[in-house]
C-alpha positions, -999 to 999 in steps of 0.1 A, spaced: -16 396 -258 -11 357 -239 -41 336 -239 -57 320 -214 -61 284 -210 -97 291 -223 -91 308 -254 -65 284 -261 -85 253 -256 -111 269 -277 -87 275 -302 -73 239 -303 -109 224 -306 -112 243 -339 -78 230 -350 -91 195 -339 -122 195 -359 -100 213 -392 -74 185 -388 -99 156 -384 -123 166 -415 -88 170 -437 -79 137 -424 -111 120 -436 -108 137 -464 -72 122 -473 -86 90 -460 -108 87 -487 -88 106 -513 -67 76 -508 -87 46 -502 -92 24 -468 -71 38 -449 -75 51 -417 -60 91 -409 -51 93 -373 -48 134 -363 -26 142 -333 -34 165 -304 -33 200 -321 -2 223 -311 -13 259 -303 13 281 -295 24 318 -303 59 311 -322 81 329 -348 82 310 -384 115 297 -374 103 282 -343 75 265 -368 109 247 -383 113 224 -348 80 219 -350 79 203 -382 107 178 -380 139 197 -381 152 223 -407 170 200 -427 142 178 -434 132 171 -471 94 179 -476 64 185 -498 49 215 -491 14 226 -503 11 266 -491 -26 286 -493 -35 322 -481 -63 322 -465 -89 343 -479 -124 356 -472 -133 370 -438 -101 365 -421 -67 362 -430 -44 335 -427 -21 308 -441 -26 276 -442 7 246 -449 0 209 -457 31 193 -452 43 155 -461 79 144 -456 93 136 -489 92 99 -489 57 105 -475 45 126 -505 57 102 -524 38 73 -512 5 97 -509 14 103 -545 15 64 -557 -19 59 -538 -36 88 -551 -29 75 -586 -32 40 -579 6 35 -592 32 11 -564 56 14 -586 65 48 -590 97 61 -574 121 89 -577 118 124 -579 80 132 -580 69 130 -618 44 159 -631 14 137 -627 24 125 -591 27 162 -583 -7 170 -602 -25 146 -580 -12 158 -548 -13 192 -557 -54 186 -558 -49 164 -528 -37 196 -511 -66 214 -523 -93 193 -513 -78 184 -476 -71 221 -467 -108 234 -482 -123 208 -459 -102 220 -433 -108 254 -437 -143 249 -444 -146 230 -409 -132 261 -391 -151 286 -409 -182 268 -398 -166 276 -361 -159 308 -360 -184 315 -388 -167 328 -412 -166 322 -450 -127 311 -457 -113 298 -488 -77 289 -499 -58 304 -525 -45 286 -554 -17 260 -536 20 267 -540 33 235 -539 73 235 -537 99 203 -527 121 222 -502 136 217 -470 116 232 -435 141 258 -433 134 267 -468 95 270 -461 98 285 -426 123 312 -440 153 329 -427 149 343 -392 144 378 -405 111 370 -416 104 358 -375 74 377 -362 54 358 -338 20 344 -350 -3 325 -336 4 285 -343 -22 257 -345 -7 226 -360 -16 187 -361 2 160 -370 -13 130 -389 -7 95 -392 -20 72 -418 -32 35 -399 -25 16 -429 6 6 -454 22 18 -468 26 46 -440 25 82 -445 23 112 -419 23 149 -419 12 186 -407 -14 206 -410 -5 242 -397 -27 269 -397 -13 303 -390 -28 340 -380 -17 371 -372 -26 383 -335 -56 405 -347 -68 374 -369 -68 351 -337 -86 380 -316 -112 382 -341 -113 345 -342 -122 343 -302 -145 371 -303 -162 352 -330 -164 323 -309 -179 347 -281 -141 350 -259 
């Protein structure tokens, strides 16, 4: 069933409050600096689709994947380009000069990183639609986006809501936060917010 311009503004003000407590989460996580969040997306799209709206297939990321658990069901993807995760990782650990591929302890710290932006986030929309939701354990994976999105078999439509981020500071890093629900989830998610 479409939305209307309503139900989808309602549903991008969520997104907007997820994606800005998850940015001042990072913001601190990493020290002074400033996490600008995007305009959220929200869109009903296939998992491929999700691809174009991350960058391109071919690009190299860091991918931190949750289910979404509690009173509705979701997923939830926190996703850094790879020279991006990189850099979060050396600021996280308060190390310039690591480089390369990402080293266990890199990938410890923004494997927590992951965890604490996306339970504020999803902590931020639960307070919305008043629900209780928590994230699953992270599976955090260095892939391409066609590798995370899937092939296209795997294509049925959900409901999208994704920001980009910005840090303000250098060394620069960006990324997505995408949220994504099945049809009935999103229903459930209006009527909770009384549309």
């Amino acid at each position: 069933m479409p939305m209307t311009s309503r139900q989808e503004d309602a549903l991008r003000e969520v997104a907007h409050l997820g994606s800005a407590q998850a940015a001042s989460m990072l913001a601190r996580l990493v020290g002074d600096v400033g996490v600008l969040v995007d305009v959220p997306v929200v869109l009903s799209a296939n998992r491929w689709q999700v691809g174009w709206l991350l960058g391109g297939r071919d690009l190299k990321v860091l991918a931190a994947t949750f289910t979404i658990e509690g009173d509705l069901g979701g997923q939830v993807w926190w996703v850094l380009r790879a020279p991006d995760a990189e850099r979060v990782g050396r600021r996280l650990l308060s190390r310039p000069g690591v480089s390369g591929l990402l080293s266990t302890s890199v990938r410890a710290a923004l494997t927590e990183a992951a965890n604490i932006v996306v339970s504020a986030c999803l902590s931020s929309v639960g307070t919305m639609v008043h629900a209780r939701l928590v994230p699953s354990t992270p599976q955090v994976e260095e892939l391409t986006v066609a590798d995370l999105v899937g092939p296209p078999s795997t294509s049925g439509f959900r409901t999208v809501l994704a920001a980009s981020f910005l840090a303000t500071n250098t060394p620069a890093f960006g990324g997505w936060m995408v949220l994504l629900f099945e049809e009935a989830t999103r229903e459930e998610m209006l009527r909770r917010l009384g549309l």
